[in-house]
matplotlib code that plots the C-alpha trace (Angstrom):
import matplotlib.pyplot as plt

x = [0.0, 1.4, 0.6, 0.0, 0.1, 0.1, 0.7, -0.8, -1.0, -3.2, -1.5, -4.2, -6.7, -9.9, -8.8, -9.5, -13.2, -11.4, -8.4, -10.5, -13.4, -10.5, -8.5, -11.4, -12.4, -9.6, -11.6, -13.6, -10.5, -10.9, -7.7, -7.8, -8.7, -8.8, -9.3, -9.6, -8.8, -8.6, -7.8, -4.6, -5.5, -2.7, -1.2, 2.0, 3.8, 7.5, 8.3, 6.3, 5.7, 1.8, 0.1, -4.0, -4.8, -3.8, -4.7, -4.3, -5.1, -3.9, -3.3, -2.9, 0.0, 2.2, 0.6, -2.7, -0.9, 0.2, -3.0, -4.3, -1.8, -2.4, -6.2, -8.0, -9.2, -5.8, -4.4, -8.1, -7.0, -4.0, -5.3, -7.6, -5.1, -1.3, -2.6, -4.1, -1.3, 1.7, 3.3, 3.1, 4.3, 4.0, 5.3, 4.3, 5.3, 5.2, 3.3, 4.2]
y = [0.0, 3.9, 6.5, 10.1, 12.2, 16.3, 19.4, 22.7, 26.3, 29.5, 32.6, 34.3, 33.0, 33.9, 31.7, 28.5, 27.8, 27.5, 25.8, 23.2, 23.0, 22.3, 19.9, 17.7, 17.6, 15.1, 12.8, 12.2, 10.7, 6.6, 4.7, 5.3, 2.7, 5.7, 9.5, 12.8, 16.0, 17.2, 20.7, 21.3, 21.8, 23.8, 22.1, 22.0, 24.9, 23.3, 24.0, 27.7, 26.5, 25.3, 23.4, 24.1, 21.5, 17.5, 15.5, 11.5, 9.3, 5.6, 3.4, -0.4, 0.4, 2.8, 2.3, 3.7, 6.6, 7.6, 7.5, 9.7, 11.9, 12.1, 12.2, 15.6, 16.6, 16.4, 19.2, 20.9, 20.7, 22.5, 24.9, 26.1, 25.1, 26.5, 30.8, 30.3, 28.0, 29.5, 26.1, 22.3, 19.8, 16.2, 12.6, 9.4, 6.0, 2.7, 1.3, -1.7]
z = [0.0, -0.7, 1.5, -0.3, 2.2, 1.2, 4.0, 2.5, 4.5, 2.7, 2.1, 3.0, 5.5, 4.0, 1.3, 3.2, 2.2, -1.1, -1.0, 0.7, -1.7, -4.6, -2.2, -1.7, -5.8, -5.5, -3.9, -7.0, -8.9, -8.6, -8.2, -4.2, -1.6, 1.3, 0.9, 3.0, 3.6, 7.3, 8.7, 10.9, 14.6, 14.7, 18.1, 17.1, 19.1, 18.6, 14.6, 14.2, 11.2, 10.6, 8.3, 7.2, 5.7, 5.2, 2.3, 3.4, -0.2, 0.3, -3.0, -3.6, -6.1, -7.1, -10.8, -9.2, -7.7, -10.9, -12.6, -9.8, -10.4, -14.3, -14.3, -15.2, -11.9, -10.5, -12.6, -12.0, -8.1, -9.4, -11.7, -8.4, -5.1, -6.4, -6.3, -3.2, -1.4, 0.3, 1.1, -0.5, 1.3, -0.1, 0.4, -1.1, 1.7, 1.3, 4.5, 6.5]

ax = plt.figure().add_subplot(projection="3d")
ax.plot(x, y, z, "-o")
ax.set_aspect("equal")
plt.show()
């Protein structure tokens, strides 16, 4: 199983609404077993550094993360998320 897990922070707070109507478009794209899109709770007082929102997608295979990332609605996300973002933060692990 991979684990595509993606940190995101607004530039500009009334922006939120948006950047999470476009992050969660990406739950529309099959090839996922498990998706969601949570909002930071912003506990983390060590780094000064905080995240809005998660996006958590889990895939059987690697083959299936790739056609996530080359279907429509992911460059749609895109097209919508990158203005509005000030920070991307992504990684893709292999679990277990």
């Amino acid at each position: 199983m991979i684990r595509h897990i993606v940190f995101f922070t607004a530039r500009d707070p009334k922006d939120l609404p948006e950047i999470r109507a476009g992050l969660e478009t990406l739950g529309t794209i099959p090839y996922s077993t498990h998706f969601e899109v949570g909002e930071n709770l912003h506990a983390d007082t060590l780094t000064g550094t905080e995240v809005d929102f998660v996006v958590y997608v889990e895939f059987e295979t690697e083959a299936d993360l790739a056609a996530y990332k080359a279907h429509p609605v992911y460059e749609e996300a895109i097209r919508r998320v990158r203005p509005l973002r000030e920070l991307r933060i992504a990684a893709d692990v292999v679990a277990g």
